[in-house]
N, C-alpha and C positions, 0 to 999 in steps of 0.2 A: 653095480654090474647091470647090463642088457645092453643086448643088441650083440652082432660078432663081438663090436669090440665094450657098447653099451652096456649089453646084456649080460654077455656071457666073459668080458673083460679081454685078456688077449688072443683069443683062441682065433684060427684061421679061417676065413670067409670060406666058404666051400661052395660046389655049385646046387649043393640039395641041401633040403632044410635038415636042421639036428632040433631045432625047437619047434613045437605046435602052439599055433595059440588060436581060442575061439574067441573071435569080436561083438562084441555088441556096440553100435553108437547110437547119438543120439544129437539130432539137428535143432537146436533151439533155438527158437523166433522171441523176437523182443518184442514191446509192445507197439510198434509199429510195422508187424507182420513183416517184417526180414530178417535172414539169419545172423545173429552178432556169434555163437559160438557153436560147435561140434563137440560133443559128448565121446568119450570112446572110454570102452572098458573093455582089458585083454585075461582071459581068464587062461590060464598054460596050463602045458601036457603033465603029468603028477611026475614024470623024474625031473623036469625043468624046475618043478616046483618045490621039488626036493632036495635040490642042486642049492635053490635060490634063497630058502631062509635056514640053510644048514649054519648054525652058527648064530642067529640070528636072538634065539633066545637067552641074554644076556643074564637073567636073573635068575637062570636054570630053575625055574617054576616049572617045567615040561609042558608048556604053554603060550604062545604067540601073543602077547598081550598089544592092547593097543597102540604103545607108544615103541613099543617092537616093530611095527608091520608099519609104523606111520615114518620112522627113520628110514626103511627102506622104501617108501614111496617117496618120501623126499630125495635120496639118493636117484632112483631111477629118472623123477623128474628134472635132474640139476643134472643127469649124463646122457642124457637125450637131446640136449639141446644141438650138440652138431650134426644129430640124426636128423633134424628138423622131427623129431618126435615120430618117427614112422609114420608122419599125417604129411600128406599130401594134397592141398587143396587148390584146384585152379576155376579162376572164374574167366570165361569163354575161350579155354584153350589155354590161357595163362597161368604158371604157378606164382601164386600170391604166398605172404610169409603173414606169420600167425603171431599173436602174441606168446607168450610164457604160460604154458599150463598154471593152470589153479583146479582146488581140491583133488588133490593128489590122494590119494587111499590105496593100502593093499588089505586083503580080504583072504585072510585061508580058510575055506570050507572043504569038507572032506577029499581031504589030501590036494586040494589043487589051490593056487596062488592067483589071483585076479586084482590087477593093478589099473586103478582109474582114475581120468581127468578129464579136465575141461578143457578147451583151446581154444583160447579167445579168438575172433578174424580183428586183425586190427583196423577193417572198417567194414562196417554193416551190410551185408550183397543181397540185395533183391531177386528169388530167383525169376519174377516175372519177367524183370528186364534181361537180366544176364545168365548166363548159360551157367551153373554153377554144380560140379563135381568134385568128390574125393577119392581117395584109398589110402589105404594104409598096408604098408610093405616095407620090406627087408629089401633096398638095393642089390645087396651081396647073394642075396637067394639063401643065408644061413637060417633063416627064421620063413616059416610059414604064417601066416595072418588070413584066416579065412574067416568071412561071416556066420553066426549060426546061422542053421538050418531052417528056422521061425525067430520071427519078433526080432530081428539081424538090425534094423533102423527101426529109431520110434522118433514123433517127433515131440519136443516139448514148445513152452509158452507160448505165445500167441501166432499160434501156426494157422493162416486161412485153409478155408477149408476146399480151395483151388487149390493145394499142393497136394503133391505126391512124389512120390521116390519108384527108381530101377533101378538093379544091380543087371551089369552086364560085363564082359571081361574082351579083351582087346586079342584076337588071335595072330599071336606072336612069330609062329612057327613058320609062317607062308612066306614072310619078308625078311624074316630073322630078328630077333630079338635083338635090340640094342641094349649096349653094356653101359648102365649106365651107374654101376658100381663107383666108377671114379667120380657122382656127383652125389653121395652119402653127405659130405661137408660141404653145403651147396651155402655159397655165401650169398650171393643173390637167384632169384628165380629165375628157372630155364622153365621158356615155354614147351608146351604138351608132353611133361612128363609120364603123363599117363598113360599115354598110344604106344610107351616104351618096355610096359611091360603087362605082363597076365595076370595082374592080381585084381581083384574083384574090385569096380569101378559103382561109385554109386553118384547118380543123377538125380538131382532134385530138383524139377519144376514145379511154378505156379501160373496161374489164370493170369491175362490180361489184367481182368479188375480182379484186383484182392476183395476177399471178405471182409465186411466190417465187423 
């Protein structure tokens, strides 16, 4: 289960969230300072999270054990893929498609569920040269995805030290939000997905010259 139909299996798309979830990602540079992958960790609301490994403890140990919480990371990673993963990544305007998540984990700490992976870009984006942003959101509006409040982007590996990141969000309300619900199972990429909706937009620039 996640997502309306991902997450939460077949329950009805509605126009307000019924799920919260706090994000943290993370933009990793390879060693030739551009980004090859996006980190993202969703940590949910405690009845989401109570919903979500109800059942879960198969060895009735009263305990979440690792290869418990790791079957359910593997489920949400293999049901997200017609989500496009709630990651939305476009380079100058463009949505680009990602690889298959890798290192999938779920994590329960006191009372809350936090499910994390990696998302390969299937080629390497320079943000010096190209304009490169993401978000991560719920089409349907059933699921809120907000960044914490601190430390919301980190970046890893060989990140120059010309980079930097903004979070900014797209005001929806003046022109009318486009419904873009019908493009959940999005087979190929429509450009500026993200000017479509009001979820929090993150921008990541670098320098002319990269750092050596």
């Amino acid at each position: 289960m996640l997502a309306a139909g991902a997450l939460l299996g077949p329950a009805a798309a509605l126009a307000h969230p019924h799920v919260w979830i706090d994000m943290r990602s993370s933009v990793n540079f390879n060693e030739g300072g551009v980004v090859d992958a996006i980190g993202v960790g969703w940590t949910f609301d405690e009845f989401y999270s109570q919903f979500a490994t109800d059942g879960i403890d198969k060895n009735k140990n009263g305990k979440f054990d690792t290869a418990e919480l790791q079957e359910l990371a593997n489920n949400y990673a293999k049901n997200l893929k017609d989500y496009r993963y709630f990651m939305f990544v476009q380079t100058d305007g463009k949505l680009i498609d990602t690889g298959a998540p890798t290192n999938a984990k779920a994590i329960f700490d006191k009372g809350r569920l936090t499910f994390a992976f990696r998302l390969p870009l299937t080629k390497p984006v320079d943000p010096a040269a190209i304009k490169l942003s993401y978000a991560s959101f719920d089409p349907t509006y059933y699921i809120d995805i907000a960044p914490l409040p601190t430390n919301s982007v980190v970046f890893t590996g060989s990140a120059p030290k010309s980079c930097s990141f903004a979070l900014r969000k797209i005001d929806t309300t003046k022109a009318g939000a486009l419904n873009i619900a019908q493009s959940v199972k999005m087979t190929a990429p429509v450009n500026d997905v993200l000017n479509a909706t009001s979820a929090a937009i993150v921008d990541i620039t670098c320098g002319a010259a990269k750092a050596k």
